[in-house]
Biopython code that builds the backbone (N, CA, C, O; Angstrom):
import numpy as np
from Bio.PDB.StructureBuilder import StructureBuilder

atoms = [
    (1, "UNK", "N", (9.434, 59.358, 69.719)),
    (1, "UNK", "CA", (9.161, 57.931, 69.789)),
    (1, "UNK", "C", (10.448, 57.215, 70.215)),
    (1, "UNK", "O", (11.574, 57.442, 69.773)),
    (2, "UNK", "N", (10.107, 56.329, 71.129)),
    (2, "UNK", "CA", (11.721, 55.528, 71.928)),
    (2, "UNK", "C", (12.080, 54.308, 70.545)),
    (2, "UNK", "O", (11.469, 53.375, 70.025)),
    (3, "UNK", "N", (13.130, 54.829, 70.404)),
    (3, "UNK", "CA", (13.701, 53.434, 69.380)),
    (3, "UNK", "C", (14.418, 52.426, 70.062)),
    (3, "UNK", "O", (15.244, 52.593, 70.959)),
    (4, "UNK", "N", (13.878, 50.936, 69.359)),
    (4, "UNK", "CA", (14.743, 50.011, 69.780)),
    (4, "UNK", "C", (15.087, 48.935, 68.958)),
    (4, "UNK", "O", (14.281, 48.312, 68.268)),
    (5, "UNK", "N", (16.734, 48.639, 69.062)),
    (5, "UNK", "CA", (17.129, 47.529, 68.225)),
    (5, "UNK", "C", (17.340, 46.570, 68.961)),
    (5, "UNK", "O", (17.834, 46.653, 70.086)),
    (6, "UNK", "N", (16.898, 45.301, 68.267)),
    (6, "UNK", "CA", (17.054, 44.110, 68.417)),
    (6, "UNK", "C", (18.130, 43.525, 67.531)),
    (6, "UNK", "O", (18.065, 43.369, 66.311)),
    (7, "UNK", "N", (19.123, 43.230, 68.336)),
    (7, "UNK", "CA", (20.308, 42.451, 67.605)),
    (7, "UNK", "C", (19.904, 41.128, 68.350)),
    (7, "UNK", "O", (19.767, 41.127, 69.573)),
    (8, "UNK", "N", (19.681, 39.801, 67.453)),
    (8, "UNK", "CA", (19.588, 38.322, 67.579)),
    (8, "UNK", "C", (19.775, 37.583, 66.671)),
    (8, "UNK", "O", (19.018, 37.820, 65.730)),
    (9, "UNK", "N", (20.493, 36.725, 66.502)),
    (9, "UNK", "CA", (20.505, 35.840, 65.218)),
    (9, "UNK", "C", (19.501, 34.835, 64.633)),
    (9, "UNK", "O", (19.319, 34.252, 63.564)),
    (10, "UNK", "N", (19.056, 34.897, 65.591)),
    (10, "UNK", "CA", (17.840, 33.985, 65.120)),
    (10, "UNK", "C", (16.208, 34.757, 64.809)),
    (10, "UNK", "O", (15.529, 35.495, 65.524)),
    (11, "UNK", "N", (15.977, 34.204, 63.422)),
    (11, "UNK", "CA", (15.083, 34.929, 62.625)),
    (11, "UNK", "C", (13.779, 34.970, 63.347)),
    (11, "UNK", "O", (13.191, 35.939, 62.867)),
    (12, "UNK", "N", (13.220, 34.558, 64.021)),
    (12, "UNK", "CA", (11.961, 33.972, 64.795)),
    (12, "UNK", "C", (11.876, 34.980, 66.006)),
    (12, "UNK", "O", (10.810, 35.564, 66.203)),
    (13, "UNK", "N", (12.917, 35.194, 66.789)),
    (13, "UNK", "CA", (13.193, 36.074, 67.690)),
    (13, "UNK", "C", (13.188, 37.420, 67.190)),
    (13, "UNK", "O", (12.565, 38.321, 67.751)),
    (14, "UNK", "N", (13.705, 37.540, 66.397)),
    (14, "UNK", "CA", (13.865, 38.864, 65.930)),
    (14, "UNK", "C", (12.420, 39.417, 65.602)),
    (14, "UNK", "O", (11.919, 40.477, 65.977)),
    (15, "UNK", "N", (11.773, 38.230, 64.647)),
    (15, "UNK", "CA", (10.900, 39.303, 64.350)),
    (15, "UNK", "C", (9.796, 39.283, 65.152)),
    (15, "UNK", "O", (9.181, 40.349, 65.166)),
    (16, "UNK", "N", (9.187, 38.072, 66.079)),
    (16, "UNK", "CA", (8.450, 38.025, 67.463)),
    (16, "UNK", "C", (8.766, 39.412, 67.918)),
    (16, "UNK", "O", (7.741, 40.089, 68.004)),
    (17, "UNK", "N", (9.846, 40.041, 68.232)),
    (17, "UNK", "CA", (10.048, 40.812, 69.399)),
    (17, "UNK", "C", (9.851, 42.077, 68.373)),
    (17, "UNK", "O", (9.278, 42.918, 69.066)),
    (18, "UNK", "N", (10.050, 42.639, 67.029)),
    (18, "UNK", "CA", (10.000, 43.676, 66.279)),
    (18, "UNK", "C", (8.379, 43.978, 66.254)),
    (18, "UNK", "O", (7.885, 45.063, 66.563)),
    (19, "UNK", "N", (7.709, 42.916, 65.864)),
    (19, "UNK", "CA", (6.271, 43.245, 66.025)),
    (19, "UNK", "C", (5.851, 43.248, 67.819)),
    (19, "UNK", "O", (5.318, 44.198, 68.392)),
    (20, "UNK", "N", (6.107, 42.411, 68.232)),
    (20, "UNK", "CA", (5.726, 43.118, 69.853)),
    (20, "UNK", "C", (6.020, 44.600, 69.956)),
    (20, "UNK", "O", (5.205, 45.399, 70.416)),
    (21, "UNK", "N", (7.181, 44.920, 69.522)),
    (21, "UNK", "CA", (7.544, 46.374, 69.925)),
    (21, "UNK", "C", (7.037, 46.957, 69.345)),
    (21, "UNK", "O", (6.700, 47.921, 70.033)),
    (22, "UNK", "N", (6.614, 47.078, 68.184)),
    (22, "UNK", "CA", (6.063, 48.072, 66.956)),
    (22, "UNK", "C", (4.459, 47.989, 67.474)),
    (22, "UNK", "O", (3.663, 48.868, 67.141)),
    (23, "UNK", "N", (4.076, 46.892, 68.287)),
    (23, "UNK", "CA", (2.535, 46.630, 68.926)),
    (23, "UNK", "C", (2.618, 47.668, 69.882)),
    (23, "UNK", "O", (1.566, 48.306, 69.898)),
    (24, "UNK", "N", (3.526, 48.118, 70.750)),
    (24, "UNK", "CA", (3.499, 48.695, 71.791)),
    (24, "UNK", "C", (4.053, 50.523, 71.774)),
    (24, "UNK", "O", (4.466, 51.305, 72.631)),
    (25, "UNK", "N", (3.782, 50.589, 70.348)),
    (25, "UNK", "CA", (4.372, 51.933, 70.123)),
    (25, "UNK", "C", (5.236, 52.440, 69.745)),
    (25, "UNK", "O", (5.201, 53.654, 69.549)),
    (26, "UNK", "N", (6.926, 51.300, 69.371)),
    (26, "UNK", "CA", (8.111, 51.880, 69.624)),
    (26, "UNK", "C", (8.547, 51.866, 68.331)),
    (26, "UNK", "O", (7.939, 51.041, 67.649)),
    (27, "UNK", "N", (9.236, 52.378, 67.856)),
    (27, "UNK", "CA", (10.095, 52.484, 66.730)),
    (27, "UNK", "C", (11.110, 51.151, 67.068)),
    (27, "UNK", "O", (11.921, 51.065, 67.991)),
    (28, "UNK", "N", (10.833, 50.261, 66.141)),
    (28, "UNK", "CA", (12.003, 48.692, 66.188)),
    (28, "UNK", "C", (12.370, 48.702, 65.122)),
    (28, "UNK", "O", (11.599, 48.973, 64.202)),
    (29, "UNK", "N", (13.763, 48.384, 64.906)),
    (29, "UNK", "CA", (14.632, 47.812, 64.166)),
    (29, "UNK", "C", (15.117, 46.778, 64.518)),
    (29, "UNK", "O", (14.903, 46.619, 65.719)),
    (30, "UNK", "N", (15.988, 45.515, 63.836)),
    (30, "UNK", "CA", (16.649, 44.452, 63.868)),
    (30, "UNK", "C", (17.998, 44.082, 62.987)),
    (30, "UNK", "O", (18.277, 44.362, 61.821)),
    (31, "UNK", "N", (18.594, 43.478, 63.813)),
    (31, "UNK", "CA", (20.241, 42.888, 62.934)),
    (31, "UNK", "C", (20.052, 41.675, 63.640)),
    (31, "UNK", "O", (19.662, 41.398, 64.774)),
    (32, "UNK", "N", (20.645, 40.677, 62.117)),
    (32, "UNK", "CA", (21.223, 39.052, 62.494)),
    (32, "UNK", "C", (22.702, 39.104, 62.972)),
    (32, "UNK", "O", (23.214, 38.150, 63.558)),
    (33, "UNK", "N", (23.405, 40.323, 62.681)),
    (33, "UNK", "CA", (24.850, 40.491, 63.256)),
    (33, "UNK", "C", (25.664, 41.444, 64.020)),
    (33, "UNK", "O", (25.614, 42.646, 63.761)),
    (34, "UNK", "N", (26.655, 40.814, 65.252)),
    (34, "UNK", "CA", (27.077, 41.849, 65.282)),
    (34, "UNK", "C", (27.260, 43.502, 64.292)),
    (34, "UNK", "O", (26.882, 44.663, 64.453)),
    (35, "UNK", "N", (28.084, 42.717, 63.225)),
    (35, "UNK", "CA", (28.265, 44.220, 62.363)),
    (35, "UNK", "C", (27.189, 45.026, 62.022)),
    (35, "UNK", "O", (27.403, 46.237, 62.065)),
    (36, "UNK", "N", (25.608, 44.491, 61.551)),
    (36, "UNK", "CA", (24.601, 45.101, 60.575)),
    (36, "UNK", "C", (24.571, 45.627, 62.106)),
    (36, "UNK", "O", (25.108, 46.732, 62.041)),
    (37, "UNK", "N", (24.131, 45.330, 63.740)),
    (37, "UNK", "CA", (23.951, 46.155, 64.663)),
    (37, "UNK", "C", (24.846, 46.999, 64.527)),
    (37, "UNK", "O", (24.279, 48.011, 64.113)),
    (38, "UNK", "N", (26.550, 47.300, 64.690)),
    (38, "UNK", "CA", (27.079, 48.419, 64.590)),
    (38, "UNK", "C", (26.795, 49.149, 63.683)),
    (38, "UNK", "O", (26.834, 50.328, 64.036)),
    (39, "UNK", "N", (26.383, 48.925, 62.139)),
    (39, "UNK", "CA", (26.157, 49.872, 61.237)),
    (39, "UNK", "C", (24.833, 50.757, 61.538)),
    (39, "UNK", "O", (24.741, 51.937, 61.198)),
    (40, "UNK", "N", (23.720, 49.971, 62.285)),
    (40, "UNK", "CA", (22.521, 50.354, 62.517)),
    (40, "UNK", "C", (22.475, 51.295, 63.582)),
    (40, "UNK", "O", (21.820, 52.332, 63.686)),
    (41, "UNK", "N", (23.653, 50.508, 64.708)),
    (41, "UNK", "CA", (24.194, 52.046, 65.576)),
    (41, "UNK", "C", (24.514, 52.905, 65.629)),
    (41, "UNK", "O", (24.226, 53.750, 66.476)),
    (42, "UNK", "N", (25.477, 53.033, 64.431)),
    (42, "UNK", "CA", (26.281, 54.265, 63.852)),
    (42, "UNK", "C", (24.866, 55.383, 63.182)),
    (42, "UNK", "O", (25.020, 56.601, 63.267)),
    (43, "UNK", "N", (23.753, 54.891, 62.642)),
    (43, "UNK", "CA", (23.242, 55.688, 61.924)),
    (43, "UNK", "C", (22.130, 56.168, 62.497)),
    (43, "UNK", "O", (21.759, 57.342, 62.479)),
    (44, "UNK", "N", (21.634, 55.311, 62.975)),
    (44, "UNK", "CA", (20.035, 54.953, 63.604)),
    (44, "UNK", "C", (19.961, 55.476, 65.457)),
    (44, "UNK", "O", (18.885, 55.431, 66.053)),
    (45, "UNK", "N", (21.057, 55.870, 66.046)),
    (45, "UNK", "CA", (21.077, 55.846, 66.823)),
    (45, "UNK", "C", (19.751, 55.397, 68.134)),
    (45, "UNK", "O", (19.086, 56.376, 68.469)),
    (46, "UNK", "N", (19.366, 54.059, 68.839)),
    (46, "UNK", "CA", (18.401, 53.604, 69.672)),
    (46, "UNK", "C", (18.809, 54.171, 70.999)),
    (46, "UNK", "O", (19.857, 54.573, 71.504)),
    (47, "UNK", "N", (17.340, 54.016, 71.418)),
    (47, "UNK", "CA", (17.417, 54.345, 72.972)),
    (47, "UNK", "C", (17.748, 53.170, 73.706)),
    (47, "UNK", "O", (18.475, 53.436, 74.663)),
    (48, "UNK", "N", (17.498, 52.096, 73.603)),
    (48, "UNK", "CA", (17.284, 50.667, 73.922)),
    (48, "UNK", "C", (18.020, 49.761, 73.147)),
    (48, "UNK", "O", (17.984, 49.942, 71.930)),
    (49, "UNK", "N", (18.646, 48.872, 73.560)),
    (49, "UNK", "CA", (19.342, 47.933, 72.289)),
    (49, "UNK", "C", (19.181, 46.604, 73.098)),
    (49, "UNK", "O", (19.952, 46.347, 74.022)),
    (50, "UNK", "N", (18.272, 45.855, 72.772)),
    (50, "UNK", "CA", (17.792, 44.150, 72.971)),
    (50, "UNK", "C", (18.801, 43.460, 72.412)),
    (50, "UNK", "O", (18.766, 43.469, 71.182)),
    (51, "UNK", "N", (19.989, 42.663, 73.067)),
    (51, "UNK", "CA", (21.335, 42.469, 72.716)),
    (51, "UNK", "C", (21.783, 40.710, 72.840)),
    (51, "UNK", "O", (22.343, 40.459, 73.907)),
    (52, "UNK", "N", (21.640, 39.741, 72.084)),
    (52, "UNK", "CA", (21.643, 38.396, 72.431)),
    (52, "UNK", "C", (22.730, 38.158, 72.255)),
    (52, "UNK", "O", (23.289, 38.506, 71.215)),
    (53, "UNK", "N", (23.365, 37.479, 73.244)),
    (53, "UNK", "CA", (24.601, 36.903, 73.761)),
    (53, "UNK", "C", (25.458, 35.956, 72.570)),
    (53, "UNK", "O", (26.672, 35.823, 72.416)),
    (54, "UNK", "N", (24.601, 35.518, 72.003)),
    (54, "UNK", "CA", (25.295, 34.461, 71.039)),
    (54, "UNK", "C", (24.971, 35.345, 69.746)),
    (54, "UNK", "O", (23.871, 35.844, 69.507)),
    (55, "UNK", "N", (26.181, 35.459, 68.909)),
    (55, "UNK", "CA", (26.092, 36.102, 67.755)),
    (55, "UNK", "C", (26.830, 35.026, 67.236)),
    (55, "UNK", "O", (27.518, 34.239, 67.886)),
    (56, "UNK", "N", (26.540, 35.051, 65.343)),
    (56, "UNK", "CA", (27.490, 34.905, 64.152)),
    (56, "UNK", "C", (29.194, 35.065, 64.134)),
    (56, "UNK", "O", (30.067, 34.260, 63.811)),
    (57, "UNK", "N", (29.276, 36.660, 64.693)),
    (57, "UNK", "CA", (30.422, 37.216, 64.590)),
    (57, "UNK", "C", (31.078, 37.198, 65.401)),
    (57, "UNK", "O", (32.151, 36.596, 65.440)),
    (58, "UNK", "N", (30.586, 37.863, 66.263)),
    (58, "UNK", "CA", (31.412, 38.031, 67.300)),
    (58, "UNK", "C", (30.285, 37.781, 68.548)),
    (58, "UNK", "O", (29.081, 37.750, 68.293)),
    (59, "UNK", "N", (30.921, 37.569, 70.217)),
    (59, "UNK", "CA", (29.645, 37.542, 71.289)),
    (59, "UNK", "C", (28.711, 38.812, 71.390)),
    (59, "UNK", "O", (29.063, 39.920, 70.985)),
    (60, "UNK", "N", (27.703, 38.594, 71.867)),
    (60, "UNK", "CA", (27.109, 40.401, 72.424)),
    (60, "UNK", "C", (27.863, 40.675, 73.975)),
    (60, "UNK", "O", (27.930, 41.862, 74.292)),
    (61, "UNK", "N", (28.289, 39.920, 74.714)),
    (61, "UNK", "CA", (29.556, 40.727, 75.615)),
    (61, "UNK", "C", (30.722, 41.435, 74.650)),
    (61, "UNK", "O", (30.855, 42.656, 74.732)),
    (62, "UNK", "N", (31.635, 40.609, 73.661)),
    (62, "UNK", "CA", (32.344, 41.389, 73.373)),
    (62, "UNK", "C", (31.545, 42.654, 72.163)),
    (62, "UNK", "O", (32.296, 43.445, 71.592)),
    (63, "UNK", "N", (30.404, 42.689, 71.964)),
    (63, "UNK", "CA", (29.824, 43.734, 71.388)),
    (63, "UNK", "C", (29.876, 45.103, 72.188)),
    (63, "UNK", "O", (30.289, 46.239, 71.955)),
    (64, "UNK", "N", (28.944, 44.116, 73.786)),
    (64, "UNK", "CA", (28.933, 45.195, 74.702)),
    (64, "UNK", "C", (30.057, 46.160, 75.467)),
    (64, "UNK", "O", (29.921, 47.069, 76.286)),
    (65, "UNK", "N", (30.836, 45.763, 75.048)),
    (65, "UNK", "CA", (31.981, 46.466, 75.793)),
    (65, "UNK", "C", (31.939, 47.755, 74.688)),
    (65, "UNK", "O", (31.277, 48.678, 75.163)),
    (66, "UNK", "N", (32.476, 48.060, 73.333)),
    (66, "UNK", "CA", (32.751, 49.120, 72.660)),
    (66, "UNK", "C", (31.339, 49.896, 72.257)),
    (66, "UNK", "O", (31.355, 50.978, 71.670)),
    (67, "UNK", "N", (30.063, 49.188, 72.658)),
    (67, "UNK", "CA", (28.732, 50.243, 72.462)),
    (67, "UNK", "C", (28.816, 50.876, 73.108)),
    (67, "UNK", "O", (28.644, 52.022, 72.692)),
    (68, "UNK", "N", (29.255, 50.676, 75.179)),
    (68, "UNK", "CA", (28.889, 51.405, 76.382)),
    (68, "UNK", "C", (30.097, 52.654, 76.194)),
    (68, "UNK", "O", (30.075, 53.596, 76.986)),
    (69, "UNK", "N", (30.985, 52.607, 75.266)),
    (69, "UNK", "CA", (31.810, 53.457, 75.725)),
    (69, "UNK", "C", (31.568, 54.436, 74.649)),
    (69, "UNK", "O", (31.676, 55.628, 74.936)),
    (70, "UNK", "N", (31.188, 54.018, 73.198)),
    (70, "UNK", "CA", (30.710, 54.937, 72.141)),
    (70, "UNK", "C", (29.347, 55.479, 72.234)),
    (70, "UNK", "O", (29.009, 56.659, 72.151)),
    (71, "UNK", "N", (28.737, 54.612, 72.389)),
    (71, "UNK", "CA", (27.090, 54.754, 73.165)),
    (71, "UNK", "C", (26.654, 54.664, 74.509)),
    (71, "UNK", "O", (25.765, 53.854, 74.769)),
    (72, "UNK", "N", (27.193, 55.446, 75.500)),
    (72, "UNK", "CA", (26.971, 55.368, 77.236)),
    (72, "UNK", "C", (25.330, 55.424, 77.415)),
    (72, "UNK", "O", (24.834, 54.670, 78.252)),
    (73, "UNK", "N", (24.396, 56.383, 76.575)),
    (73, "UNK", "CA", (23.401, 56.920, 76.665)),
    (73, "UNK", "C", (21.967, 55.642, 76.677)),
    (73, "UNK", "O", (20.870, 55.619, 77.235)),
    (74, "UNK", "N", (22.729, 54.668, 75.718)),
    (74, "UNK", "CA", (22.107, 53.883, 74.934)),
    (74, "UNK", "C", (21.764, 52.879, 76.153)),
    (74, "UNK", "O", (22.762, 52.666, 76.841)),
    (75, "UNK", "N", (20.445, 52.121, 76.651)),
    (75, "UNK", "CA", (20.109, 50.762, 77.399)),
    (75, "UNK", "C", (20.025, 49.693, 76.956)),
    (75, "UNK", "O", (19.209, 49.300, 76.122)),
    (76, "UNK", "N", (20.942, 49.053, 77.517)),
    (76, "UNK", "CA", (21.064, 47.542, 77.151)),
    (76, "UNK", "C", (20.861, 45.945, 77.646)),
    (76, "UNK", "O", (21.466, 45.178, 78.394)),
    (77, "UNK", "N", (19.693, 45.886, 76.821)),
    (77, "UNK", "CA", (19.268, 44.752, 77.555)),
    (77, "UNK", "C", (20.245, 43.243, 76.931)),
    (77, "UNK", "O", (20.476, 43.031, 75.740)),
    (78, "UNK", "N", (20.652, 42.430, 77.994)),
    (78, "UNK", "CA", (20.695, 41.469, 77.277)),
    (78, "UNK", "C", (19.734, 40.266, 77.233)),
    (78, "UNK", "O", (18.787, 40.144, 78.010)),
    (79, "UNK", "N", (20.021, 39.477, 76.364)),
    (79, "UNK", "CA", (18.906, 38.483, 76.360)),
    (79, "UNK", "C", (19.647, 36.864, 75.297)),
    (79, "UNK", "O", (19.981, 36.826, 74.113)),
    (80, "UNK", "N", (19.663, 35.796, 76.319)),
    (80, "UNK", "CA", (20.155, 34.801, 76.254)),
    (80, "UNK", "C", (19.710, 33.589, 76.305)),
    (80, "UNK", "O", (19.236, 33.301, 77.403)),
    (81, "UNK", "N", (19.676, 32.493, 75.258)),
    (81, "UNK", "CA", (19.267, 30.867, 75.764)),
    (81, "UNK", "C", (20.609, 30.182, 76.718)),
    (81, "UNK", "O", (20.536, 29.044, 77.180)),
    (82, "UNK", "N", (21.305, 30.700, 76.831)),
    (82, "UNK", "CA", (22.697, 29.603, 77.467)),
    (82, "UNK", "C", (23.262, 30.716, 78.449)),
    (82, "UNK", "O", (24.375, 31.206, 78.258)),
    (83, "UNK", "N", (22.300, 31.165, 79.704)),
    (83, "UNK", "CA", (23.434, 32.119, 80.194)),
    (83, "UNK", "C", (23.859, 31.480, 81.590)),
    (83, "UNK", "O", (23.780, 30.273, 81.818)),
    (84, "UNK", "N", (24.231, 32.250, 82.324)),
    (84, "UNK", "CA", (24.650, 31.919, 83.704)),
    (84, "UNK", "C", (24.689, 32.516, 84.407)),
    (84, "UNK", "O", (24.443, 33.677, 84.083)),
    (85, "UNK", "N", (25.049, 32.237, 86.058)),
    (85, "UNK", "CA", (25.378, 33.547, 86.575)),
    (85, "UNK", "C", (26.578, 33.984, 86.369)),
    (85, "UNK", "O", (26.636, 34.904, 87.185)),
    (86, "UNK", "N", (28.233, 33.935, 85.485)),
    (86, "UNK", "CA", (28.931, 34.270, 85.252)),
    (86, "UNK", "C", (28.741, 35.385, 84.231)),
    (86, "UNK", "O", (29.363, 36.440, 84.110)),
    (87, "UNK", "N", (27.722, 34.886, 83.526)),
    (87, "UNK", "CA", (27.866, 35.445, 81.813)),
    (87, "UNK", "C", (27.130, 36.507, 82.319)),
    (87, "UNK", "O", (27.320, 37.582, 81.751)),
    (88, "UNK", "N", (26.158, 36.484, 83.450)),
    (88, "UNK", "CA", (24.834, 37.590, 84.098)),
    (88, "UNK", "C", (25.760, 38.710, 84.539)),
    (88, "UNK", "O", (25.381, 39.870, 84.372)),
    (89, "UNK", "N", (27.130, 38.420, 85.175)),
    (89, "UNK", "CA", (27.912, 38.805, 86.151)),
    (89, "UNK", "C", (28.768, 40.105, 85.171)),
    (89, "UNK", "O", (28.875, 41.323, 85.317)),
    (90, "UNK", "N", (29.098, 39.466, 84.503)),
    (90, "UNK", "CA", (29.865, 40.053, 83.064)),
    (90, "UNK", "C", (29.130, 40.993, 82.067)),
    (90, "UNK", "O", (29.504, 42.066, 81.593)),
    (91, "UNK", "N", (28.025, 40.323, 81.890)),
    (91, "UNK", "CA", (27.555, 41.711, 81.160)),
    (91, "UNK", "C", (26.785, 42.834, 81.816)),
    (91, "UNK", "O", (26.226, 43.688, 81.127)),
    (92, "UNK", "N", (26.735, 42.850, 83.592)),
    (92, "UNK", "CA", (26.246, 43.950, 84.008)),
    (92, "UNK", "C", (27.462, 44.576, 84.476)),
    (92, "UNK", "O", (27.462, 45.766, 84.794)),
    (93, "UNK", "N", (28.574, 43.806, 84.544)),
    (93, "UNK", "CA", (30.100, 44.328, 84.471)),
    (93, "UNK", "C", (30.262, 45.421, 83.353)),
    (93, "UNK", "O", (30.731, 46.541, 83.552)),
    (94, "UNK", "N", (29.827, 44.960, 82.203)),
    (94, "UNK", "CA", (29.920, 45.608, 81.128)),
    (94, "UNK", "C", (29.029, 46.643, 80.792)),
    (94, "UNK", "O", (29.313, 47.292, 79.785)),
    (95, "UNK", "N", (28.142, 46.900, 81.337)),
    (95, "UNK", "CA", (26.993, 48.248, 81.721)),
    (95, "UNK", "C", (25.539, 47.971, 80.761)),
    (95, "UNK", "O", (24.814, 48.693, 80.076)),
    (96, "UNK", "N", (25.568, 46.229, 81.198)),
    (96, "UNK", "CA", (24.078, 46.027, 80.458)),
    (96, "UNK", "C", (22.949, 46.153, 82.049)),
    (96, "UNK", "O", (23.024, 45.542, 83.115)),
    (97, "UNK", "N", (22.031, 47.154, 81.594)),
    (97, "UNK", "CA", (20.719, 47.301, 82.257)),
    (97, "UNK", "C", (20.353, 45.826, 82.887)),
    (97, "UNK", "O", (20.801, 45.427, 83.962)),
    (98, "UNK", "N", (19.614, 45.209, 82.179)),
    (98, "UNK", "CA", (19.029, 43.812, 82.742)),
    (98, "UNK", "C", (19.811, 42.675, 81.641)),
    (98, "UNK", "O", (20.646, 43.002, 80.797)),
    (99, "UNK", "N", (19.321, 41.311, 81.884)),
    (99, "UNK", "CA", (19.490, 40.418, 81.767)),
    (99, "UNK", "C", (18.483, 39.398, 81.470)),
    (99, "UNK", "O", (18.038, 38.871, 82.490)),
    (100, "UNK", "N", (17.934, 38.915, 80.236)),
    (100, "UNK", "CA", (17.088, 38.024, 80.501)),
    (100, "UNK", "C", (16.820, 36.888, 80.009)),
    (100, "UNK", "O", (16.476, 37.171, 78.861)),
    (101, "UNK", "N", (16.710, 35.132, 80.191)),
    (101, "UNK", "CA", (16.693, 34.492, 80.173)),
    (101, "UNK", "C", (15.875, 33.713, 78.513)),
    (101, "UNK", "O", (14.694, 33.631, 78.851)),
    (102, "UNK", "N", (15.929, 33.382, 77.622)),
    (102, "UNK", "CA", (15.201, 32.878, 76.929)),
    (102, "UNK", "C", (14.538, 31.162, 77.163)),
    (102, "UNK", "O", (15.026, 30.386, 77.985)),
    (103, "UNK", "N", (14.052, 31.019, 76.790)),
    (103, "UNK", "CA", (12.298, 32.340, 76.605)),
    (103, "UNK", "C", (12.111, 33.056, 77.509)),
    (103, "UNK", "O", (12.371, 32.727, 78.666)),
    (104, "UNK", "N", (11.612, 34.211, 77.170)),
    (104, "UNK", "CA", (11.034, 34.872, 78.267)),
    (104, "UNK", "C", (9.536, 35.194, 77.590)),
    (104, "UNK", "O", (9.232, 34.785, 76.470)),
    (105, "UNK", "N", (8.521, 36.099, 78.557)),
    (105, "UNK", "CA", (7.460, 36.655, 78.685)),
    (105, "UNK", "C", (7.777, 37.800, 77.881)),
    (105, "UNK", "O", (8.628, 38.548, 78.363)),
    (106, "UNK", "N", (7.305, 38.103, 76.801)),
    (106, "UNK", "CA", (7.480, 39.687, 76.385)),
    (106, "UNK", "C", (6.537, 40.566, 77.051)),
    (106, "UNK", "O", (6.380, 41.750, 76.756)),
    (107, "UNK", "N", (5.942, 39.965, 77.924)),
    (107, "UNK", "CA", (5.370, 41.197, 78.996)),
    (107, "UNK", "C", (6.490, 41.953, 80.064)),
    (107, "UNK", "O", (6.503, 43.146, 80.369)),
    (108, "UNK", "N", (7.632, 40.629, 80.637)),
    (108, "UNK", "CA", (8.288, 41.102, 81.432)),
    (108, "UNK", "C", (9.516, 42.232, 80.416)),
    (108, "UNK", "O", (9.987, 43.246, 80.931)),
    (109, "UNK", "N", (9.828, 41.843, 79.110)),
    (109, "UNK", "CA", (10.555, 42.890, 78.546)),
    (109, "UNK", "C", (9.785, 44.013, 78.498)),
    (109, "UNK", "O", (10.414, 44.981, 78.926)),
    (110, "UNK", "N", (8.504, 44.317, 78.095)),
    (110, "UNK", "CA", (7.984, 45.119, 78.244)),
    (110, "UNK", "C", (8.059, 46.185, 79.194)),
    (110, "UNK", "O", (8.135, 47.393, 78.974)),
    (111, "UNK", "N", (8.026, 45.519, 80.366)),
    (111, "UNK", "CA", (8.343, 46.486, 82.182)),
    (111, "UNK", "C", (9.617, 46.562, 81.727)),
    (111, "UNK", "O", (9.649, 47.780, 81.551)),
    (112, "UNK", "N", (10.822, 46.134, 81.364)),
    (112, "UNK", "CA", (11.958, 46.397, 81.433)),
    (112, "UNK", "C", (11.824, 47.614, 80.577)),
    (112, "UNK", "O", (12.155, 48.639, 81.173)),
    (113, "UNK", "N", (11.487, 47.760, 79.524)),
    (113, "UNK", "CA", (11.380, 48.659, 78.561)),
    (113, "UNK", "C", (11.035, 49.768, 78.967)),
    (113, "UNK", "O", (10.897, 50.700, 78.175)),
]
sb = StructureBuilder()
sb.init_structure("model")
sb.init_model(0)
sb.init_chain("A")
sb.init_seg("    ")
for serial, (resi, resn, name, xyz) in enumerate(atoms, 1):
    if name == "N":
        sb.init_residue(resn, " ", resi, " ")
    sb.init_atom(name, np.array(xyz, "f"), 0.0, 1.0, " ", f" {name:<3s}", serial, name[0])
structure = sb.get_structure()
């Protein structure tokens, strides 16, 4: 079964997208933080990691930089209310898969998936 975490801080998102995924077959997990995602990485290892730009702690760019190099294997989507084409530019710099806009269609994450 493909696992996937959703790291987002916002409670509504998180769990919208945990039951979409768990609708569609997948093994989902979720973190409100950078850290609970690294701990969840360290153990849980995902195939997929749904990665929102604005964190608590720290950004999900500066997240993304030390997953791709501990976790190369791992796909990373990001997913953002405030992005740009800089911030778009940067985190596929940083070896995120796609990019996607909030709101989005959880049909189109779906095809990404």
């Amino acid at each position: 079964m493909i696992r996937v975490l959703v790291i987002d801080d916002e409670v509504s998102i998180r769990e919208s997208l945990d039951m979409f995924l768990r609708e569609k077959g997948y093994d989902s997990r979720c973190a409100g933080s950078a850290n609970e995602g690294f701990d969840i990485l360290e153990h849980w290892r995902p195939h997929i990691l749904i990665l929102d730009i604005r964190l608590p702690d720290i950004s999900g760019l500066e997240m993304l930089k030390p997953i791709k190099v501990r976790y190369p294997e791992v796909t990373v989507i990001m997913i953002t209310a405030y992005g740009s084409v800089n911030t778009a530019v940067e985190a596929m710099k940083y070896g995120a898969t796609d990019y996607l806009m909030k709101p989005f269609d959880p049909d189109e994450l779906g095809i990404l998936i």
